[in-house]
Phi, psi and omega in degrees: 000028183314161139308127159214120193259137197251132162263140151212187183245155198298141201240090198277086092306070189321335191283312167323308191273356155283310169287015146292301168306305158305312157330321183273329164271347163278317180231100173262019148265057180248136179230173146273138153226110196289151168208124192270073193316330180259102210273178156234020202292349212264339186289307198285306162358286183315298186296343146288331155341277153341278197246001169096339202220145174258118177183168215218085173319187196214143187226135196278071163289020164272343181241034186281045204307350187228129180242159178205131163238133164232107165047053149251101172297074179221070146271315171284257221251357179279105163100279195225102181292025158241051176253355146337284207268338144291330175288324185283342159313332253194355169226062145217131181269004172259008166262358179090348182238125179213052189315166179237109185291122176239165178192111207243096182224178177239028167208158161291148181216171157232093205217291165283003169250040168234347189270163194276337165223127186274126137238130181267133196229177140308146174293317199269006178269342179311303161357286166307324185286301201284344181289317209263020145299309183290335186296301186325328181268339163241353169259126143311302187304333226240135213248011142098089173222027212229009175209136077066337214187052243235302221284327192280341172274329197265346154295330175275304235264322141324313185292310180312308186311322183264012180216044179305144188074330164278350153241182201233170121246105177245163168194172210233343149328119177283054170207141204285284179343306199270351183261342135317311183281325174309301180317304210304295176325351168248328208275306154296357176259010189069028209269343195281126179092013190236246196282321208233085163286147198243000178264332160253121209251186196194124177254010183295345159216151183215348195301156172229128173293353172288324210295316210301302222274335179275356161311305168335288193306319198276346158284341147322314181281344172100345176311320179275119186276329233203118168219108165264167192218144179224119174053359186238174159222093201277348170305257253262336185282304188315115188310344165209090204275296199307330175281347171299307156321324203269305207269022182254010194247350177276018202252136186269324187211146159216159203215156179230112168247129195230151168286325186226160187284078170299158184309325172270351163286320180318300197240052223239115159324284189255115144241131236240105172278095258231147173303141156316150158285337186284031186224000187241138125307159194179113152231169244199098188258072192254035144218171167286153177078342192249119161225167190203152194249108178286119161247187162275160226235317205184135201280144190291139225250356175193162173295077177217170217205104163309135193300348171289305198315306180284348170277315178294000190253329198269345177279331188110034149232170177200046165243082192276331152312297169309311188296315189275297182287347199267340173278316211243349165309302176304358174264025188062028184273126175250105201308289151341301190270006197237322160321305229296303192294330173084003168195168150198198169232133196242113209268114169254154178293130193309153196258116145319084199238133178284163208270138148023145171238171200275162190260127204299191184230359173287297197307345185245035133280169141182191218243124175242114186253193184185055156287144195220020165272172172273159170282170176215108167257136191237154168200167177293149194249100192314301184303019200218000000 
């Protein structure tokens, strides 16, 4: 009754995910363990936190008059690249329209050298910062001790006040507690259902980083009979590889299905060489309600085999084409013309969310340490 477990990288593919799910009634010691090398988990976390549901609201900077950022690139790489072209609708002044940007980070990015006031802080500073915002916005009272930059957050934080339902505070901290306060700071500025939609979602991540590290343990523990790889490479994306590797040899069979022999196929028994996407079929949900259909480009150029095809051959079936229009035909979807068109839209059921939950008092600690060495800040490479 070993385990046999799919690594994938988070996966909006309905069709996928339904033949993952049939895949899953035939062999039911079968799991999914998503894994994002670039997690987002501290957004999705916070919002179970919140709200009960783990999931990554989708955000309007076009109706944003006021922005507050900590360490979110997010002209680049943060999230969504199309909040590029909302932000820049909402900054022309020869239209009468300028929003006001602040961005508080410990590297340049670019996103903070567009913004109207830049501060550059520490990583272990952050913190400190998104608190004494917060304080300012819900304390009145409360006279400012806890940063460098007290007059300027209590200048921001005035500004927010005068533009409730109209601005964002956002942020790109890998830390739940503090992507709470954050949450807790719109939810008081109204923002949610404004500026922050929570019915339209964004599915491009999903992962929690405990699923990865308890994989680990059971490969370790001997649980797993059976380890696939689907698209990913955690020997190399992962921060201590060497123990993935190690506890990937406790594995009785692993399979890679990969487009190239990558550092986690190298030690892997079977690798199953998977089609270019310009070489697949495909859909594609990466908001709720917006979907969109990958047709091929070019007939495959080697003896490789999309990874639907072959789950669908262990099921008895092996036509992932046919599997793919004959799915969405049955949702009343007209096949043809939505081929024709490359998306359509499909009405999912609306998402609930219970109100806010009050904010622990724990979560408004922290250690004001006054260390004066230096930090190591890492970040993602936009070309990458």
């Amino acid at each position: 009754n070993k385990q046999i477990v799919l690594v994938t990288p988070t996966i909006i593919s309905p069709s996928v995910k339904k033949i993952i799910s049939d895949f899953k009634l035939r062999y039911r010691n079968f799991k999914v363990v998503y894994y994002d090398p670039i997690s987002q988990d501290a957004i999705l976390s916070a919002n179970q936190r919140c709200f009960g549901t783990r999931f990554i609201p989708t955000y309007n900077f076009t109706k944003a008059e006021t922005i507050v950022s900590f360490d979110a690139d997010f002209l680049s790489d943060w999230l969504d690249p199309a909040h590029a072209r909302q932000y820049t609708s909402n900054r022309k002044p020869e239209n009468g329209k300028m929003s006001r940007h602040y961005h508080f980070e410990s590297l340049l990015s670019v996103t903070g050298s567009n913004a109207d006031k830049r501060v550059p802080i520490k990583p272990s500073e952050m913190y400190r910062y998104v608190l004494s915002l917060y304080y300012y916005l819900t304390r009145p009272q409360y006279k400012g001790e806890l940063t460098n930059h007290e007059s300027l957050i209590k200048q921001i934080a005035d500004e927010l006040l005068s533009n409730k339902k109209k601005s964002l505070v956002v942020s790109g901290i890998d830390n739940i507690d503090l992507q709470v306060i954050i949450n807790q700071i719109n939810h008081f500025l109204q923002n949610y259902d404004y500026t922050i939609s929570t019915s339209v979602r964004s599915n491009v991540f999903s992962s929690k980083n405990s699923d990865i590290n308890s994989c680990i343990s059971d490969m370790n523990s001997g649980n797993v009979g059976v380890l696939m790889f689907l698209n990913t490479n955690p020997v190399y994306t992962l921060e201590d590889s060497e123990v993935f590797s190690s506890a990937l040899e406790q594995v009785d069979t692993t399979i890679s299905f990969s487009e190239s022999l990558d550092e986690t196929s190298v030690l892997c028994d079977f690798v199953c060489p998977t089609h270019n996407y310009l070489e697949s079929w495909g859909d594609l949900q990466p908001y709720s309600t917006f979907y969109s259909l990958q047709q091929p480009t070019i007939s495959p150029l080697f003896n490789t085999r999309q990874f639907e095809e072959t789950i669908l051959n262990w099921l008895g079936q092996n036509d992932y084409h046919s599997y793919l229009s004959n799915f969405w035909r049955s949702k009343g979807i007209k096949w043809e013309q939505a081929v024709h068109d490359g998306y359509f839209t499909h009405k999912d059921k609306e998402p609930k969310l219970t109100t806010i939950k009050t904010l622990s008092l724990d979560v408004l600690s922290f250690e004001n340490s006054s260390n004066k060495d230096l930090e190591l800040a890492i970040y993602e490479k936009i070309g990458i």
